[in-house]
Residue frames as a rotation matrix with the C-alpha (Angstrom) as fourth column:
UNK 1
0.581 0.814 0.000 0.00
0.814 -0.581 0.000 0.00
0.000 0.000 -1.000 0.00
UNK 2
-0.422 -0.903 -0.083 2.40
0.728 -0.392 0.563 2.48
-0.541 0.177 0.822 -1.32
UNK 3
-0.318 0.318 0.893 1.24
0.850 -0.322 0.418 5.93
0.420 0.892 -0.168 -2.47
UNK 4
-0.678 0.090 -0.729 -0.30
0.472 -0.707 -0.526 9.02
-0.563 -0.701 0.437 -1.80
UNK 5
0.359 0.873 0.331 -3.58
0.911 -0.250 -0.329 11.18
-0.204 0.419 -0.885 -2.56
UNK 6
-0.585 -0.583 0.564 -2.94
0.650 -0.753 -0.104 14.34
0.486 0.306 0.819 -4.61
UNK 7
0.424 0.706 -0.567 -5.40
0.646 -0.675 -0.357 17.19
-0.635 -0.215 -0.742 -2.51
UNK 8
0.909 -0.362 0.205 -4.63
-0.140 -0.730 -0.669 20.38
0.392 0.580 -0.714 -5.34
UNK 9
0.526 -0.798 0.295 -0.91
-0.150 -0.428 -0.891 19.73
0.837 0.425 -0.345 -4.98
UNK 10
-0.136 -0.266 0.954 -0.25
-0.965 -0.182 -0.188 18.79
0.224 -0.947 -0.232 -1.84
UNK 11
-0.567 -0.240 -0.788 0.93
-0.251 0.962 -0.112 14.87
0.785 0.135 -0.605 -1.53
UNK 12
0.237 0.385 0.892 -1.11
-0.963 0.213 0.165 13.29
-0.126 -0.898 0.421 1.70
UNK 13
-0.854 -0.508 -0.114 0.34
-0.478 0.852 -0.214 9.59
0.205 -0.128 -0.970 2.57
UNK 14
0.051 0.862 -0.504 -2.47
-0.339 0.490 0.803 6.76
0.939 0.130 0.317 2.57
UNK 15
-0.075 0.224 -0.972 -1.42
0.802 0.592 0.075 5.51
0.592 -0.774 -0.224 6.18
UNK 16
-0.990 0.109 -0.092 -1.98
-0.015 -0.721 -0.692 9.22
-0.142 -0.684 0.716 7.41
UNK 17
-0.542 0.792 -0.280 -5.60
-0.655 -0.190 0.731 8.82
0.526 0.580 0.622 5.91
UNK 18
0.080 0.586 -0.806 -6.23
0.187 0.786 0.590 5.48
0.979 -0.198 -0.047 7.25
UNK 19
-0.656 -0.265 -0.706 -4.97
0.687 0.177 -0.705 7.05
0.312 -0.948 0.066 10.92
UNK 20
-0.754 0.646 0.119 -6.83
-0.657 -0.742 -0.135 10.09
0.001 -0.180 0.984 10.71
UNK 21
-0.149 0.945 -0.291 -10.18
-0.710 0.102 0.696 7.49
0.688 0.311 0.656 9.96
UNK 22
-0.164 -0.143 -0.976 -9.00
0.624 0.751 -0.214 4.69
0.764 -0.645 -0.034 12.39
UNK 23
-0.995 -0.089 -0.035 -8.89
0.081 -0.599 -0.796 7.94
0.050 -0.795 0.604 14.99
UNK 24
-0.487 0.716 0.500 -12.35
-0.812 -0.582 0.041 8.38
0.321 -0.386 0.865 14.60
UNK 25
0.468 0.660 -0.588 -13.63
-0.445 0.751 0.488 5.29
0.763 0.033 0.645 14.96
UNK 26
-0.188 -0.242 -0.952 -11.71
0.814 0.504 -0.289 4.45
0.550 -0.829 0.102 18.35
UNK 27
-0.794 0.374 0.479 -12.95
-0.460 -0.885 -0.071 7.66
0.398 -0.277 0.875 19.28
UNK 28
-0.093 0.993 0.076 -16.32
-0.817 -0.120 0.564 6.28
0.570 -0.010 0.822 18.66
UNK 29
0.340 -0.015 -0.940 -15.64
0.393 0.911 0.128 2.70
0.854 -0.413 0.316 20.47
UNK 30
-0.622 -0.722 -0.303 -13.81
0.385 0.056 -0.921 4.31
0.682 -0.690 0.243 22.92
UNK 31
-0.478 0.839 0.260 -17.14
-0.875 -0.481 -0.056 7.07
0.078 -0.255 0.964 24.05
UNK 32
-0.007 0.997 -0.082 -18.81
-0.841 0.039 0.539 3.84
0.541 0.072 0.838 23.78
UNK 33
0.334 0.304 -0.892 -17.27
0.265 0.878 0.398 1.83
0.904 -0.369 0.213 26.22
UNK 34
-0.953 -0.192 -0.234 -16.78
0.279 -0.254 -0.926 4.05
0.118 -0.948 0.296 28.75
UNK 35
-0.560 0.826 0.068 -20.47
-0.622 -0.473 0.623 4.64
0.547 0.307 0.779 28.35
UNK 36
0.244 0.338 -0.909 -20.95
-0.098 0.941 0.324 0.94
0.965 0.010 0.263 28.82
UNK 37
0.677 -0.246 0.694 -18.57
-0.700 -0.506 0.504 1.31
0.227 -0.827 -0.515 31.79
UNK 38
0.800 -0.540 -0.259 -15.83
0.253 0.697 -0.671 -0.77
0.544 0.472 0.694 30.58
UNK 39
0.264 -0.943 0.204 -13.19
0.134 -0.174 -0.976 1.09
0.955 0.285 0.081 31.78
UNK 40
0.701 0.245 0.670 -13.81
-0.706 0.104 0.701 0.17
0.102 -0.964 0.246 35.42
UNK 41
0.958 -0.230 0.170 -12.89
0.188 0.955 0.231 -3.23
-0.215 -0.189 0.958 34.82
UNK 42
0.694 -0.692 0.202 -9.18
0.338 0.065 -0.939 -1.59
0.636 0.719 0.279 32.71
UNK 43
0.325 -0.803 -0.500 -6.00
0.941 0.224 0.253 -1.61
-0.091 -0.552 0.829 34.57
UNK 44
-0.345 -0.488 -0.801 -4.76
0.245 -0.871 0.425 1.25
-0.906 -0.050 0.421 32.59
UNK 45
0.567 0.742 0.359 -7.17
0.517 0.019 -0.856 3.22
-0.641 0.671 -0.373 30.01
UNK 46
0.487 -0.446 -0.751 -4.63
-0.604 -0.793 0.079 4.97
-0.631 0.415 -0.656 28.32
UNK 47
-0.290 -0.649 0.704 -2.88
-0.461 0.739 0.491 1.86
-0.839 -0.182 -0.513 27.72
UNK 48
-0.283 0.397 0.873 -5.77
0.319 0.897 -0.305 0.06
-0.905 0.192 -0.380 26.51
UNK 49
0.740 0.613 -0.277 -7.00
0.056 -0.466 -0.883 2.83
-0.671 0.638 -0.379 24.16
UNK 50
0.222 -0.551 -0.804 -3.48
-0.881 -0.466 0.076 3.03
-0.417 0.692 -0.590 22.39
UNK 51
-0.958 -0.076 0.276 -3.37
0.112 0.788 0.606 -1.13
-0.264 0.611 -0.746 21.77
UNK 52
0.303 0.952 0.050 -7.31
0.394 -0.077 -0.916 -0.22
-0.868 0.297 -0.398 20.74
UNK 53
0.618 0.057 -0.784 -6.03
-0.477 -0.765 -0.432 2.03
-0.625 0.641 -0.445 18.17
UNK 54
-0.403 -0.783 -0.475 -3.35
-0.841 0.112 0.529 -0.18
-0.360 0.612 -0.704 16.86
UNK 55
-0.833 0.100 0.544 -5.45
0.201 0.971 0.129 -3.17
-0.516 0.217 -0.829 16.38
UNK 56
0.413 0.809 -0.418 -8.15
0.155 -0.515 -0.843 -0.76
-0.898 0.284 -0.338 14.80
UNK 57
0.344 -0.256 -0.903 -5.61
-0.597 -0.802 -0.001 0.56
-0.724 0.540 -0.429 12.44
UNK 58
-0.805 -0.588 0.078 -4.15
-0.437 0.677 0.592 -2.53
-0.401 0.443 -0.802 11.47
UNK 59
-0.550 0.538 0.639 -7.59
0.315 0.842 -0.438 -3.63
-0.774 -0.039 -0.632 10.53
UNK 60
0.765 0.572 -0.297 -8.95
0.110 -0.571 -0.814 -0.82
-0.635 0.590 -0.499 8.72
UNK 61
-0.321 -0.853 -0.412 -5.08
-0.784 -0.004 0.620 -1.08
-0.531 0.522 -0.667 6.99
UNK 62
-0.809 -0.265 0.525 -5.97
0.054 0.856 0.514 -4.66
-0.586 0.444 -0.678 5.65
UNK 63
-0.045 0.914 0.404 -9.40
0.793 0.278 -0.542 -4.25
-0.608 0.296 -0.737 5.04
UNK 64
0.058 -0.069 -0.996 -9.21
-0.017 -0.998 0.068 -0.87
-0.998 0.013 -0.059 2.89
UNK 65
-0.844 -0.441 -0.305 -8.10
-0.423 0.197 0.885 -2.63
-0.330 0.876 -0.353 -0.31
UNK 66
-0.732 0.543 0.412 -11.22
0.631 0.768 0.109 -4.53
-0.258 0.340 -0.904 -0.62
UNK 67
0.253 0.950 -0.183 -13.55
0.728 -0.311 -0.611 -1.53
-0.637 0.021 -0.771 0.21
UNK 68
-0.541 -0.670 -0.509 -11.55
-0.141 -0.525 0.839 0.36
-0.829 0.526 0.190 -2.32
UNK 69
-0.804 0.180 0.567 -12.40
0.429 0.835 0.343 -2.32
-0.412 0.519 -0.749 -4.61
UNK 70
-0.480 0.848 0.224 -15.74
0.872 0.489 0.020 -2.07
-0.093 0.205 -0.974 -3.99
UNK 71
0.430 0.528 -0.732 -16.51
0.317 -0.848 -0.425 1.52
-0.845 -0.049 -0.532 -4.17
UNK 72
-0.623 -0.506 -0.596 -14.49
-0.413 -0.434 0.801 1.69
-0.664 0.745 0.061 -7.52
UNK 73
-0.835 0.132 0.535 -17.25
0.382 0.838 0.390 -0.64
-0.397 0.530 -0.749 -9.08
């Protein structure tokens, strides 16, 4: 996954895209289990929210090619 989006002239890396979208969406998981009251039960929520984010990112990293795919069709 090598590359970058042109915005008028101005290169933007695809794995700064997929962090900037992976941020929002452990955002949202994150608001929604401390809602739940998850983070009672978490040793350390800072902790947990930054292996949340990496196992978010790595997912929306793999899965990105397909939904590419499918929104080029």
């Amino acid at each position: 996954m090598i590359g970058e989006i042109d915005v008028q002239g101005l290169y933007i890396p695809w794995l700064l895209v997929l962090a900037l979208v992976t941020f929002v969406i452990a955002k949202a998981v994150s608001t929604l289990l401390s809602r739940l009251g998850f983070y009672r039960m978490v040793w350390h929520p800072a902790l947990f929210d930054l292996g949340l984010y990496v196992i978010l990112l790595f997912t929306v990293q793999r899965m990105f090619p397909s939904i590419l795919k499918l929104l080029m069709v």
